[in-house]
N, C-alpha and C positions, 0 to 999 in steps of 0.2 A: 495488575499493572497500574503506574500511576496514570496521571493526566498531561507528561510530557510530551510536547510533542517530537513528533519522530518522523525522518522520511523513507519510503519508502520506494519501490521496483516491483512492476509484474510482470513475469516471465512471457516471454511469446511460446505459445504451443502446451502451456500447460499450469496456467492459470496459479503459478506458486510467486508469490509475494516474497521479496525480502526485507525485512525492516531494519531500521540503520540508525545511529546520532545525526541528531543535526548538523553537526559538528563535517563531518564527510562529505562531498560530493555528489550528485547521482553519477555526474560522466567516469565515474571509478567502477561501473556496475555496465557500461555500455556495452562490453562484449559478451555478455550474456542475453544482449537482443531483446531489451525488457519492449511492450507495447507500452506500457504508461509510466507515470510517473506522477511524484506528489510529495504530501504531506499526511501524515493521521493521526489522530488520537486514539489508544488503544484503552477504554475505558466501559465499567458496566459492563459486561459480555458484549462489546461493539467496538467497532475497529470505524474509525470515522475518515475516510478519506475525499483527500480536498486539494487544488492548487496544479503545479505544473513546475514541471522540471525546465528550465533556462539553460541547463548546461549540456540536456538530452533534445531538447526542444520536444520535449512530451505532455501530456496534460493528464489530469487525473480522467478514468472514462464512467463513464454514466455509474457502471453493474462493479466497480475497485471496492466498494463500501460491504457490499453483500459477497462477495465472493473471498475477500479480506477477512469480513469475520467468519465464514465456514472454514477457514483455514484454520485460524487461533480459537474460536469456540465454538465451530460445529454446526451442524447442519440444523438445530433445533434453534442457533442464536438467528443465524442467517434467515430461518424462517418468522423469525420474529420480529425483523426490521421492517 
């Protein structure tokens, strides 16, 4: 993947991410009940997440970095960060 940035949603109850254009909204994503919300780069086997959703009133949370790249690259990138 490149170095654009992208925003993203993490599900409540089951820790699955969705990533998205900039371009979108998050409040298009709210009845899926996300807990967080943000911005990331998905680069290097690492998913960089950062910032806060305004439209959700959500914030990126501590463990969205580590738990973002187990999703897209796996439990060996995740243990790498």
């Amino acid at each position: 993947m490149d170095n654009t940035r992208q925003k993203y949603v993490r599900l409540q109850g089951s820790d699955i991410f969705i990533f998205f254009p900039e371009v979108m909204e998050h409040s298009r994503f709210k009845n899926f009940n996300p807990i967080s919300a943000g911005f990331c780069y998905i680069r290097d086997k690492k998913v960089d997440c950062f910032g806060e959703s305004f439209s959700l009133g959500l914030k990126c949370h501590e463990d969205d970095t580590k738990l973002a790249t187990k999703q897209i690259f796996g439990f060996d990138a995740m243990f790498k960060i």
